[in-house]
C-alpha positions in Angstrom: -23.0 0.4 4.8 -20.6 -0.1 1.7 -18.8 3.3 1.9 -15.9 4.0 5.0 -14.7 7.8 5.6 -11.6 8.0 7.8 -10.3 10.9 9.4 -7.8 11.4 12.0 -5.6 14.3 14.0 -2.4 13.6 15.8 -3.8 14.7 19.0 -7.0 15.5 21.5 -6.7 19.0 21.0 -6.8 19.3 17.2 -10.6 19.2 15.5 -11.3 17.1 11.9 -14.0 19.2 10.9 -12.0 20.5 8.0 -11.3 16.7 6.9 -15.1 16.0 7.7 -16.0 19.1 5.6 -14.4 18.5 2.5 -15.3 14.7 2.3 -18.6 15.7 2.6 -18.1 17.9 -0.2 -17.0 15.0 -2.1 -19.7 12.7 -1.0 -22.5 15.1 -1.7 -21.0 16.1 -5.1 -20.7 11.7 -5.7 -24.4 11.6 -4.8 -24.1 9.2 -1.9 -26.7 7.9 -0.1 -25.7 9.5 4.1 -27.7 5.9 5.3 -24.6 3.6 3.0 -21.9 6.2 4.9 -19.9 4.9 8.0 -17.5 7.5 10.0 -14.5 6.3 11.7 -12.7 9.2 13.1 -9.2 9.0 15.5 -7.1 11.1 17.5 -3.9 9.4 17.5 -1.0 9.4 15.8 -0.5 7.8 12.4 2.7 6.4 13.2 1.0 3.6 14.4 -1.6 1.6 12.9 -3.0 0.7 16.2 -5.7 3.2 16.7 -9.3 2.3 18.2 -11.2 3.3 15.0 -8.7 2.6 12.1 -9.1 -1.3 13.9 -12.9 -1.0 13.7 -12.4 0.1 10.2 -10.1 -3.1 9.6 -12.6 -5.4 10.6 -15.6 -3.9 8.8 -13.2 -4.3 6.0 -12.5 -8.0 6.9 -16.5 -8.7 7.6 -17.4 -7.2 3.9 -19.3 -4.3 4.8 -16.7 -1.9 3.5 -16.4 -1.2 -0.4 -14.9 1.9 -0.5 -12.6 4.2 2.0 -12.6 7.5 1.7 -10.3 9.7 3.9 -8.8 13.2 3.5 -5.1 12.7 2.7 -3.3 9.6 2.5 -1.1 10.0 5.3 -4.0 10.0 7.5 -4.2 6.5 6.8 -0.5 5.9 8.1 2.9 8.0 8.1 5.2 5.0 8.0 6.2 3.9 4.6 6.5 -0.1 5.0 2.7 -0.1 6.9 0.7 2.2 4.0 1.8 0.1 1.3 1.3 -3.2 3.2 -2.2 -1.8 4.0 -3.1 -0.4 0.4 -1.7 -3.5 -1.5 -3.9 -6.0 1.3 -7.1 -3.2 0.7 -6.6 -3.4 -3.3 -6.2 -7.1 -2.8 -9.4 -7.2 -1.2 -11.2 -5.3 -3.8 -12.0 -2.1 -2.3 -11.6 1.2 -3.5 -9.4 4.2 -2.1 -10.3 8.0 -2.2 -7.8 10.3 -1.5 -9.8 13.5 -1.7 -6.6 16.2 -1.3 -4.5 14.6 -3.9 -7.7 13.6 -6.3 -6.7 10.3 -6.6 -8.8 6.8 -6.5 -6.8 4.0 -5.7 -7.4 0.6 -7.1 -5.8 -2.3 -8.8 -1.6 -2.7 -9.2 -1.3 1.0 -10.3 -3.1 2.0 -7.4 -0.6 0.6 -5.3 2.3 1.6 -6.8 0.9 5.6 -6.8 0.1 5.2 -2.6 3.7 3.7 -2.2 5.1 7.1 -3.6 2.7 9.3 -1.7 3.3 7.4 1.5 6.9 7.5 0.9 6.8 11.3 0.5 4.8 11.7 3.7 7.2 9.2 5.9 10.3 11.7 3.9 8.2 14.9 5.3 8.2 13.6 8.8 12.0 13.0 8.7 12.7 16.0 7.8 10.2 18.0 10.6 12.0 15.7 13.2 15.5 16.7 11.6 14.6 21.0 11.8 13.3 20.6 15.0 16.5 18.5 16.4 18.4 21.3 14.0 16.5 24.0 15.8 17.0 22.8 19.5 20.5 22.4 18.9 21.1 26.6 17.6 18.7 27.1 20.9 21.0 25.0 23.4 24.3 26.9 21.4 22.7 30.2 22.5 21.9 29.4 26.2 17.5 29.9 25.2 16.7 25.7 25.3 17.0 24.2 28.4 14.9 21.4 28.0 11.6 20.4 29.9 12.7 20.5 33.5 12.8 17.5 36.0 9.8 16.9 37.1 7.7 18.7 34.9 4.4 16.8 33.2 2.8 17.1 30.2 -0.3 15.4 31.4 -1.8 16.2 34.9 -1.0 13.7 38.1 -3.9 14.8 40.3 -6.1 14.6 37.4 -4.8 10.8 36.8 -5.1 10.1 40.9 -9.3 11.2 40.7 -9.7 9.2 37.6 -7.7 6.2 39.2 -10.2 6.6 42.1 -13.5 6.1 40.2 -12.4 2.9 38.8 -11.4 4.1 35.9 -8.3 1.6 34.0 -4.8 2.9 32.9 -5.9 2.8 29.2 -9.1 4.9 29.7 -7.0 7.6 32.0 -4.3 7.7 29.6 -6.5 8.4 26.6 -8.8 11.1 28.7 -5.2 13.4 29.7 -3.4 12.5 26.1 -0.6 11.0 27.6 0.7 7.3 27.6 0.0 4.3 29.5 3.4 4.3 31.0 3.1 8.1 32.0 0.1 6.9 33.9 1.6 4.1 36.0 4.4 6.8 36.7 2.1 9.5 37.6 -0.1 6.5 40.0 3.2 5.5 41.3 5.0 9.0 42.2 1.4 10.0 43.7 0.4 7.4 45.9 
């Protein structure tokens, strides 16, 4: 394997195939071999860099096995400024090549790195500004009397749901990633419930 494709969504309900699709596109129209391809594919949020697959992809990187990444859009990588351009200037340090397919862009070398720290700054800007509408938004709802908030006591995830998986053995970390929901939503929901 030489060549890494990365894809992620934010969330268990959201597909990649559109991600999958076009860098397959890009792959085919490259003339890559499938057998020198590795897919690492996450459902988390890129606000952390702590994501089961992104940390294989890390360490195929550290063992040498990785000598290009290829992923979608470069905020799939990471939507934090200060951790995109730490991890671009360590994977350009190292060598390896970047493929952004959306923005048709390799990255590579000191220019590389400078090009991903304006993307990636644009993409952390973005997500400021969705978290600002949506606060704006919430705030003309409340002034109206629509918003009231989740109420008290109402879950995202489900507790019976948690309590059956609790049952079979199953650890906080797996049942948490099976309903979407964090670890410390878990411990609530085994706490509440018992």
């Amino acid at each position: 394997m030489s060549v890494a494709c990365y894809v992620r969504v934010s969330s268990r309900r959201q597909k990649d195939d559109s991600q999958r699709a076009e860098i397959q596109k890009w792959l085919n129209t490259m003339g890559i071999d499938p057998k020198s391809v590795e897919w690492y594919a996450d459902k988390e949020s890129g606000k952390t860099l702590k994501r089961p697959e992104f940390e294989r992809l890390q360490r195929d990187i550290f063992d040498g096995k990785v000598r290009t990444v290829v992923c979608w859009k470069l905020d799939r990588l990471s939507r934090r400024l200060r951790d995109g351009v730490n991890l671009l200037a360590d994977w350009c340090e190292r060598g390896l090549k970047i493929v952004v397919i959306t923005q048709q862009i390799e990255l590579n070398g000191p220019v590389g790195r400078m090009i991903a720290a304006v993307l990636l700054g644009l993409a952390e800007i973005e997500l400021e500004y969705r978290a600002e509408r949506q606060a704006a938004g919430i705030e003309v709802a409340k002034r109206k009397g629509v918003y009231k908030g989740r109420q008290r006591g109402t879950t995202k995830g489900k507790p019976d749901r948690a309590m059956k998986l609790a049952a079979r053995g199953l650890r906080v970390s797996e049942i948490a990633q099976a309903l979407g929901t964090s670890e410390r939503t878990i411990h609530r929901y085994l706490r509440t419930h018992h």
